[in-house]
C-alpha positions in Angstrom: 8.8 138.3 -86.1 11.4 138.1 -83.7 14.0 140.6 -85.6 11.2 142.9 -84.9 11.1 142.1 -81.6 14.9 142.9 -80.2 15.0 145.7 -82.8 12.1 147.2 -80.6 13.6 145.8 -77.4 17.3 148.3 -78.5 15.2 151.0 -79.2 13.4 151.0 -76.1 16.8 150.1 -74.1 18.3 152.8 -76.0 15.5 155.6 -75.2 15.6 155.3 -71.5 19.6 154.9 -71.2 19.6 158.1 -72.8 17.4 159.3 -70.6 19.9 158.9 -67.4 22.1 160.9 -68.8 22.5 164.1 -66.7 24.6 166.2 -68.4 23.6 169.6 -66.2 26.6 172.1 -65.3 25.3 172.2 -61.6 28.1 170.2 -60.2 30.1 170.3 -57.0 33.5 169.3 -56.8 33.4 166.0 -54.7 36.4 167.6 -52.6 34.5 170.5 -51.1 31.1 168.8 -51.0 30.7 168.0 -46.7 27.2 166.2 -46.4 26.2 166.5 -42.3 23.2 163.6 -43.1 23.8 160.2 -42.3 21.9 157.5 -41.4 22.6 157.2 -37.7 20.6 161.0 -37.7 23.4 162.5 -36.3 24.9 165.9 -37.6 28.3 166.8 -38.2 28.3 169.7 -36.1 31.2 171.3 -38.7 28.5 172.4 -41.2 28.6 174.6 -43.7 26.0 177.4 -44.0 25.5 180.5 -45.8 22.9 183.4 -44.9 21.7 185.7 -47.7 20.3 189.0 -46.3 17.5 188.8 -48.9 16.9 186.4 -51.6 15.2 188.8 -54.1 15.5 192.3 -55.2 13.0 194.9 -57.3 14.6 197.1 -59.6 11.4 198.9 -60.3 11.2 200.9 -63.6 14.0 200.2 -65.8 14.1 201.8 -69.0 14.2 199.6 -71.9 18.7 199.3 -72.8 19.3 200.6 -68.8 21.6 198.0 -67.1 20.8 198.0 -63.2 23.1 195.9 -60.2 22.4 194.7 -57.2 24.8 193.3 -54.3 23.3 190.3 -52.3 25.2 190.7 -49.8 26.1 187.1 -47.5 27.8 185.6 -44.2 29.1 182.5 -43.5 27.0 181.1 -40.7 28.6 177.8 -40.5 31.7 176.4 -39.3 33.7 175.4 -42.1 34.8 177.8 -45.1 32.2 178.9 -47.5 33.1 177.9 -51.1 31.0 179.1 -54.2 31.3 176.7 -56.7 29.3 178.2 -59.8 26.6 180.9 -59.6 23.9 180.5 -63.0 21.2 182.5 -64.3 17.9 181.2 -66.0 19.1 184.4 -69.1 22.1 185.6 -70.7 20.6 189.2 -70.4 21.7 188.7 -66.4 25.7 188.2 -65.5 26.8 187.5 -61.8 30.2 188.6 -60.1 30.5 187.1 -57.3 33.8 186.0 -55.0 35.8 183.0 -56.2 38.0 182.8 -53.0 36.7 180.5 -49.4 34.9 182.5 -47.3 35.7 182.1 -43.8 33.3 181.3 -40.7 32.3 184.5 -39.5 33.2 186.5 -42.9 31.3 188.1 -45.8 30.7 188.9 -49.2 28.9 190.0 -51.7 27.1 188.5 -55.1 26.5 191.0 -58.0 23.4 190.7 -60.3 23.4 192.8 -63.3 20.8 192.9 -65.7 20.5 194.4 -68.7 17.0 195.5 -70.4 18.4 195.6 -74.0 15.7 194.3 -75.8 13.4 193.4 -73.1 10.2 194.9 -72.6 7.4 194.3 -69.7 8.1 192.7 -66.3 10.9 190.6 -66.0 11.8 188.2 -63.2 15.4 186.4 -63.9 16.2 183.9 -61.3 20.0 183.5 -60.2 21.3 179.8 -58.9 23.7 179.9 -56.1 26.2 176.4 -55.8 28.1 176.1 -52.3 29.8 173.4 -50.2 26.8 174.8 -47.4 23.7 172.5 -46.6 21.1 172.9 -48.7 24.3 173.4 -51.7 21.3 175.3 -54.1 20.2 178.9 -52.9 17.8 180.7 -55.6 17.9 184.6 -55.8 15.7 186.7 -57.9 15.7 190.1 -59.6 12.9 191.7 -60.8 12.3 195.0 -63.0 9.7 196.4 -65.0 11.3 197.2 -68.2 9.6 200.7 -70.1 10.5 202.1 -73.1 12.4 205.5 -73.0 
C-alpha cells in the first residue's frame, strides 16, 4: 500500500513540475530589459516608450489568394533607445518586417503586416505581438480583412 502511495506522490510531483515549464519564445534579452517600477514608487524618469499611430488596420474586401500590407507606423516617445526584440503573429498566413536596428528618442519607424488570403475564406482578424525594451514590453496590433472569392 505504500508503493502505491509515492508512485502517486511522483506522478503528481511530476504533473505540476511540468507544468512550470514556460517554454514561450516571448522573451526579452535581460540586457535591454529597463523596468522603471520599484518598490519605493518611484519612476526612472529614463523610460522607454513607444507610440503606435493605430493599433489595428481593415483591409476590407480581399479577394481570396490577394496578399495586402500595411505599415504601422511608430515613434519613440521615451528617453532611452527603442529596441524591438521579436514581433509574432497568432498565423503563419501573416509575416512582419519590421526594423532590427535601436530606434532613438525622438525617431521613427515602421512595422509591416502582410497577409496573405491564400486559402482563407470569410472575415479574418490576425493579431500581431510587438516585444520592446518600452514599458508595457507587449503591444498587440490587429489586421483585419474580409476574404471573398474571385
Amino acid at each position: 500500500m505504500g508503493k502505491r502511495y509515492l508512485v502517486v506522490a511522483v506522478m503528481i510531483s511530476g504533473l505540476l513540475l511540468s507544468g512550470c515549464n514556460n517554454s514561450g519564445d516571448k522573451k526579452l534579452p535581460s540586457d535591454i530589459v529597463n523596468n522603471p517600477n520599484s518598490a519605493s514608487g518611484k519612476q526612472d524618469d529614463k523610460r522607454t516608450a513607444v507610440t503606435f499611430e493605430k493599433h489595428a488596420h481593415d483591409f476590407g474586401q480581399v479577394i481570396q489568394g490577394e496578399v495586402v500590407s500595411y505599415h504601422f507606423k511608430f515613434d519613440n516617445t521615451g528617453k532611452t533607445d527603442l529596441i524591438i526584440a521579436n514581433v509574432s503573429s497568432s498565423c503563419g498566413c501573416t509575416v512582419t518586417d519590421y526594423p532590427e536596428e535601436p530606434i532613438k528618442p525622438g525617431k521613427g519607424g515602421a512595422l509591416e503586416v502582410t497577409f496573405d488570403s491564400d486559402n482563407r475564406m470569410g472575415f479574418q482578424n490576425k493579431k500581431v505581438t510587438v516585444l520592446t525594451n518600452a514599458q508595457p514590453a507587449e503591444t498587440t496590433l490587429t489586421v483585419k480583412a474580409k476574404v471573398i472569392r474571385p
